[in-house]
N, C-alpha and C positions, 0 to 999 in steps of 0.2 A: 460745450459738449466734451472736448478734450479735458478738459477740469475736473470734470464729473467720473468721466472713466480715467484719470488717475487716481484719484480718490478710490473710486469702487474698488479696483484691483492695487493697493498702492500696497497690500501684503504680501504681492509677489514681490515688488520691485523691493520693500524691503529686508527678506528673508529667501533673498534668491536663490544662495545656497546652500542654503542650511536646508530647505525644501528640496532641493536637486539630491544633495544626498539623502535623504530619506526616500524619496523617489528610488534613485538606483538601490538602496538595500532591500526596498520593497518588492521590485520588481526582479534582483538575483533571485532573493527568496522562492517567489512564486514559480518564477523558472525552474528553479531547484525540485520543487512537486510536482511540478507539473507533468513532469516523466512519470510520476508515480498515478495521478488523477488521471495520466493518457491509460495507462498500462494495466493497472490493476484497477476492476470496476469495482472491488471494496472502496477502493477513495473516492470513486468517480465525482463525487458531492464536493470536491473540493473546489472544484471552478466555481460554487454558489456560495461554498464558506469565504473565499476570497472577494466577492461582491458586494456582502451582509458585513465582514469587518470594516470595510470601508464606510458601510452606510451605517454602521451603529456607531463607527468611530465621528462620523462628520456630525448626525443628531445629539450625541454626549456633548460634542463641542457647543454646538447651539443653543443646548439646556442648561449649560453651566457657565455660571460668573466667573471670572477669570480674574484674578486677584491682581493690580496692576503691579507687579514687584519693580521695586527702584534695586535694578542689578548694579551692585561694586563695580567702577568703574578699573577693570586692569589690562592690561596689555601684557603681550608676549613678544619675544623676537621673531622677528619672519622663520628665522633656521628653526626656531621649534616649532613652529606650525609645519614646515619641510620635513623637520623630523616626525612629529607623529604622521603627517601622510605616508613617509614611506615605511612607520614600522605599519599601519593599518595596509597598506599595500602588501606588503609582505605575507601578514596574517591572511588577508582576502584569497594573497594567489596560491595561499598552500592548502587551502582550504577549497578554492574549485579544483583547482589541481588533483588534491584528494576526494573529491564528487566526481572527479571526470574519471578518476582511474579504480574509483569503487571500492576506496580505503577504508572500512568500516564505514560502509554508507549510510546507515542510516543515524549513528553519532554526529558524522559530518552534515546530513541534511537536517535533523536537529540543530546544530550547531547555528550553521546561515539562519535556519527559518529563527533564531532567537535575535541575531545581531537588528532584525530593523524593529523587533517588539523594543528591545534596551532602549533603542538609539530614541526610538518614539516617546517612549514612554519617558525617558530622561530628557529631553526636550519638554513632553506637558509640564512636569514635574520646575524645569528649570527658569521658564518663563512663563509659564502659566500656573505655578502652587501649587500646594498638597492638595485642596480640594479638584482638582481639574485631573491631576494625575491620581485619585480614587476611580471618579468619575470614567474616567476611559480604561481604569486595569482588565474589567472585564471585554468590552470588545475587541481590546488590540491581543489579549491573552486567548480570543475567540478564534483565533487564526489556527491555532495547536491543531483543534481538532482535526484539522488537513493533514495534519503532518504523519507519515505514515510511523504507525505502534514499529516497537524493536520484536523484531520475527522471538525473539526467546520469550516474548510476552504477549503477544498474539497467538504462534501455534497453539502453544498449552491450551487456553482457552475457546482455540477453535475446535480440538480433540474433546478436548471437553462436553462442549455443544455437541459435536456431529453423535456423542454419546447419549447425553441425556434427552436430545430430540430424538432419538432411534426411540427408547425406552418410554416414552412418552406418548410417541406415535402406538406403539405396541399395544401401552396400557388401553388406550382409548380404541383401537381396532375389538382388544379383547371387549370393551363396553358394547361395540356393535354387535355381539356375537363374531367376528370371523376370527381363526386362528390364525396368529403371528408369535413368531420368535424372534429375539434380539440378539445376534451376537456384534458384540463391540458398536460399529456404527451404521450396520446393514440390519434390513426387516425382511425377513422369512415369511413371503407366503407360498399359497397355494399354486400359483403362477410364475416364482421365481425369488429372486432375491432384490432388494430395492435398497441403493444402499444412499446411504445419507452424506455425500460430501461437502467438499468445503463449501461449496457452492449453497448448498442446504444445509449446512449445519448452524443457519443465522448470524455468522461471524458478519455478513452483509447487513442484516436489520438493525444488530445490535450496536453497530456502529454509526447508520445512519441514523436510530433512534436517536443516542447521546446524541447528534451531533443537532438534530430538529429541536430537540429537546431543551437544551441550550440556545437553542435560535431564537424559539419562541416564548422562553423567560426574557429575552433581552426586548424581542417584540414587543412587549406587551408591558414591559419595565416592572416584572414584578417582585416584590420584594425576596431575601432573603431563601428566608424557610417553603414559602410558595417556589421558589425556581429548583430549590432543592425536591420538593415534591414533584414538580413536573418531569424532575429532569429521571426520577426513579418511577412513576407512570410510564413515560416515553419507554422508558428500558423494560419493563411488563408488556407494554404493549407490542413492542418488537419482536420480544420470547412468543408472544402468544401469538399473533398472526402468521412468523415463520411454521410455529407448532401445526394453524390450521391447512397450513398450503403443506407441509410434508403431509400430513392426514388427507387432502384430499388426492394427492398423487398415489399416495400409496391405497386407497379407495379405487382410485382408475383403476391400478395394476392389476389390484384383486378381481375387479367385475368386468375389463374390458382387455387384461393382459399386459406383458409388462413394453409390448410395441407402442400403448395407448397412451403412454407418461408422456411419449417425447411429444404428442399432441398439445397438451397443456401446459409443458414446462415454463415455457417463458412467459406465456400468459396468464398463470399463476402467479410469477414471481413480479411479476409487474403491478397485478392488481395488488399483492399483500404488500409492495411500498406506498403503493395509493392510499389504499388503508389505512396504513399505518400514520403517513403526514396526514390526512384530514382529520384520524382520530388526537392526534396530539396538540393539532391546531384547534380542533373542540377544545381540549383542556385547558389549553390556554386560554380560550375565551372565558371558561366559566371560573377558572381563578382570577384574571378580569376583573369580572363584572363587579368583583369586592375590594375593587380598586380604582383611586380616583382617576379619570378620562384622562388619556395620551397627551400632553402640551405639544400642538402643532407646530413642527419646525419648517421655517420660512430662509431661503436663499440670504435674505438680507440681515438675518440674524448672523449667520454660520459667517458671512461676511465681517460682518464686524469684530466677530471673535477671532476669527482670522488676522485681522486689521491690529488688534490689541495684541495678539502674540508675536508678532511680526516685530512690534513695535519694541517688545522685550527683549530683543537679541542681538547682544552686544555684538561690535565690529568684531573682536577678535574668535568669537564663537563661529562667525560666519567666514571667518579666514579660515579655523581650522578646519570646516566643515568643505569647505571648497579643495582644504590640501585634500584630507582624506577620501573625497567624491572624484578627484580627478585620478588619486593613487589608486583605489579600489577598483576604477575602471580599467585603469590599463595593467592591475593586474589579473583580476578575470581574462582580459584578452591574450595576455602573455599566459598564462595557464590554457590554455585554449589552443591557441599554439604550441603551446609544447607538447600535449597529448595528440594533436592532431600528426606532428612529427615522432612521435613514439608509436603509434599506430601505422602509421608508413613502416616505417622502419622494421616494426613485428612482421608486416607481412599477412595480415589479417587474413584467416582462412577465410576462403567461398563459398567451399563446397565441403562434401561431408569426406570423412578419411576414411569410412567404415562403409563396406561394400556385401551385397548379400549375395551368397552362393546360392543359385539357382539348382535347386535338386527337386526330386518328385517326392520326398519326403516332406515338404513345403508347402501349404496353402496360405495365401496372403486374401487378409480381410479387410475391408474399409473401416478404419477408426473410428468409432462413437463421432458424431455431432459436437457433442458436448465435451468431450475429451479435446477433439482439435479446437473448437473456442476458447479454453480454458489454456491452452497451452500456447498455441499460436506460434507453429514451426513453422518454419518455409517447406520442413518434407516432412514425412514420415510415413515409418512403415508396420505394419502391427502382421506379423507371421507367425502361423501353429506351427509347431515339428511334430513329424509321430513316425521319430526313428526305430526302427525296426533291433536296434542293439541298446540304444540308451533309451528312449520311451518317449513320453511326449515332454511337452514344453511349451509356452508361448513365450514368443521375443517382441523387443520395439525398440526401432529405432526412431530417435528423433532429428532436424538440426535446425541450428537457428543462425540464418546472417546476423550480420551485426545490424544492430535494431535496438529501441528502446526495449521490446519485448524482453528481453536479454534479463532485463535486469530478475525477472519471474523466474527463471527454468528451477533456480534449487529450491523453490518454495515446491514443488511438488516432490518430493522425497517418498522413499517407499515405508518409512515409519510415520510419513504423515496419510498420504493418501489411503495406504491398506487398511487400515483401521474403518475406515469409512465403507467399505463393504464387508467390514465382522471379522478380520484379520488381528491375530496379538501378536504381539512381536513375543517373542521367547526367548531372546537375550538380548547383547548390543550388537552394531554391525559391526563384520571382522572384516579388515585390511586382507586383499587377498591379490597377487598377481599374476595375470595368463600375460603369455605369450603368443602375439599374435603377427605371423611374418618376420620372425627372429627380432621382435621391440615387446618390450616388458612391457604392459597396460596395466595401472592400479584399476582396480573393483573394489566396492564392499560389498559383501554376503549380510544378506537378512535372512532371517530365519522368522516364519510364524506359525499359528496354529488356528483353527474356526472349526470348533466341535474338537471331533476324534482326527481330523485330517489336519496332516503340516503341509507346511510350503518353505518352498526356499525360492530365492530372488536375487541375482548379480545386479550391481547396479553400481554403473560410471558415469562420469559427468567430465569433458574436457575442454579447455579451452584452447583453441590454438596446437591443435595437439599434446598439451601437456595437462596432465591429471587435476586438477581441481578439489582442494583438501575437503572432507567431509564436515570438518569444522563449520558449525551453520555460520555461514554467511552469504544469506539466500543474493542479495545483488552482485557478486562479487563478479560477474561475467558481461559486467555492461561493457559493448561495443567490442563485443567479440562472440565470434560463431560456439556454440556449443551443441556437441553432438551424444547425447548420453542414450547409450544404447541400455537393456534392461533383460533379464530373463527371467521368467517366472517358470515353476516347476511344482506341482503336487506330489501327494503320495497318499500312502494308502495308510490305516494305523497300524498294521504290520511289516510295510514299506516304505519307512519314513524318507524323503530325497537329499539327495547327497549332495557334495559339495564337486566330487572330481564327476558325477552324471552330467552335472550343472554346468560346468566349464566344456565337458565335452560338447554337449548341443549349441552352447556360445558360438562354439568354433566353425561346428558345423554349417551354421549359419551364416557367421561374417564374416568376413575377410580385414583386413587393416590396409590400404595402400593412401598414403598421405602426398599430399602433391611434391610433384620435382620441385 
């Protein structure tokens, strides 16, 4: 019996660690998104794509011959195997280091999520041949899809969206008979305005379409030009179901008012991901069916392929593989530590700096549902002014403990959001600074237009008390509190609003006191 189970498992005992380091790249990696698949429910499919790369990665292994390679017998000195552990240690710890303090994050978590595809993939490749490492490029390169898009190539495209679904919604209302108008990414009816955000503007389908889309070409092993066709069906089918659920919301608004949306929101949006996996999972069946039957993978298979790659990997592979798994470990945990004492030492705000002056000019309203989901502050406050000298206004403030949440706040920008209820911007935003309690605060001014009426908009963003550059780098605020206060302002087309009105109602509003 003992004979038996060394045998069965005898590709652990021989590839001890060469598997340990691939383990621990594996598992940085997925911690690395995992922030992202917690935080933003665009990724949330990531905890499933990280289950499916394993399982297509382990099946690819068991369907394919593994070419016995007779490896050149060479050795290294111990000091270089030391050496490259601690240049790899080095590279690892400046690299969480830089994930932990939100150094161009999303480079950086691109970065990790590629180092255990390499590390994989140059292993099948080095002890299992070229044909083994074809065989696996797609599952272990299946991992991507998790990996959250760079915000300069996401927004566009979500503006994009929350546009041509407005406009599409429109067309098709006008097919029913009812009248609607489109400005920018809001629908005008008879009952209000309905606007189309990020939330609805399919940025959500369109990415979990690609990502089902791709699942289920590998599910179903089909070739080529068929996964290419699924994978542009899945993306049609995601356009179009997003399409029918803003049509049927904006269908409630019309015939039942625009209180009757938040009835069905989420249970529209539910069903149209329903939808949309069982229709793409059809697809994939009936491209299928023109294809020969799945070969059933069996434990003792996967086994044995196991058992032959194991067998391929020289002593000195597994030494260096051992330096650089024990470097890479203790330099994530020294990186870990060190931000953990930089954090201390910052003094991490609690609470918010930005206090509201209580006046009868003042009515304070409860925040949208949907606005606090999306955002997910620890406070916030949404107040009209309708000053009797400067005129009206509406403010918000927000703030956020330190929290993964954090990493979200500058994805919601007033050039990204206003657009989505029929807002254009009408230049770029200008640098602008108030004084509030004798300390200089940076703002930027937005300026937009919906119809004949502008608008203007103050909007900051701080961390820790200190301003926060405009320059998009939507994570840059992880594990730190941000409090971005905001004011919005109309006018008339003969009384366009100003920029010193705008500063004055700021004021009126808030106060600045930052902790002793």
């Amino acid at each position: 019996m003992a004979a038996n189970r060394k045998i069965r498992f005898g590709w652990v005992e021989h590839g001890t660690q060469l598997w340990a380091l691939l383990l621990v790249a594996w598992v940085w990696a997925i911690w690395s998104c995992a922030e992202y698949w917690r935080g933003n429910t665009n990724y949330s499919y990531g905890w499933i794509v990280r289950v499916l790369t394993f399982v297509y990665t382990a099946r690819r292994l068991a369907l394919t011959e593994i070419e016995n390679i007779s490896q050149s017998v060479f050795t290294l000195p111990i000091w270089l195997s030391v050496f490259f552990g601690i240049v790899a240690g080095v590279l690892i710890f400046g690299l969480e280091f830089a994930r932990d303090q939100v150094w161009h994050p999303i480079v950086v978590t691109w970065t990790i999520a590629l180092v255990p595809i390499a590390l994989t993939l140059s292993v099948f490749r080095f002890v299992g041949g070229t044909k083994l490492l074809v065989a696996e490029l797609f599952p272990i390169l299946f991992f991507l899809v998790a990996v959250p898009w760079p915000p300069r190539f996401e927004q566009p495209i979500t503006a994009a969206l929350m546009q041509l679904v407005a406009a599409a919604t429109t067309g098709l209302l006008h097919s029913f008979g009812i009248p609607a108008q489109t400005a920018g990414g809001a629908i005008t009816l008879r009952n209000g305005v309905v606007g189309v955000t990020e939330a609805c503007s399919g940025i959500r389908s369109l990415q979990t379409g690609i990502m089902f889309g791709l699942a289920m070409g590998e599910w179903f092993l089909l070739p080529t030009l068929r996964r290419i066709a699924l994978l542009f069906i899945a993306i049609a089918l995601a356009l179009c179901t997003n399409l029918i659920r803003t049509l049927v919301l904006s269908l409630q608004a019309e015939w039942h008012g625009l209180a009757a949306v938040d009835e069905i929101h989420n249970l529209t949006g539910t069903l149209a991901v329903i939808v949309l996996i069982i229709a793409i999972w059809l697809c994939g069946v009936a491209l299928r069916l023109r294809q020969h039957p799945v070969v059933s993978v069996y434990s003792e298979n996967l086994g044995a392929r196991l058992r032959l790659l194991a067998a391929n990997i020289p002593i000195t592979l597994q030494r260096i593989a051992a330096a650089i798994a024990v470097a890479g470990i203790f330099g994530i945990a020294i990186a870990q530590i060190a931000s953990a004492k930089i954090e201390a030492r910052d003094q991490t705000q609690t609470a918010p700096f930005f206090a509201v002056r209580e006046t009868q000019s003042q009515t304070r309203f409860q925040l949208p549902r949907d606005v606090w989901n999306e955002l997910r502050p620890s406070s916030g406050e949404y107040i009209r002014v309708r000053d009797l000298q400067w005129g009206p206004g509406e403010t918000f403030h927000f703030f956020w403990k330190s929290s993964p949440w954090d990493r979200f706040v500058l994805v919601h920008r007033p050039d990204i959001c206003m657009p989505g209820i029929g807002w254009e911007m009408t230049g770029p935003p200008e640098p602008i600074t108030i004084e509030f309690s004798g300390q200089q605060k940076q703002f930027y001014l937005f300026r937009f237009r919906r119809g004949e009426v502008e608008a203007l908009e103050l909007w900051g963003v701080w961390r820790n008390g200190n301003a926060v550059p405009l320059d998009y780098r939507p994570d840059q605020i992880l594990r730190a509190s941000a409090a971005p206060p905001a004011l919005h302002i109309g006018g008339k087309p003969d009384q366009p609003p100003d920029a010193e009105r705008a500063i004055a109602i700021l004021k009126s509003v808030f106060e600045y006191k930052p902790a002793p």
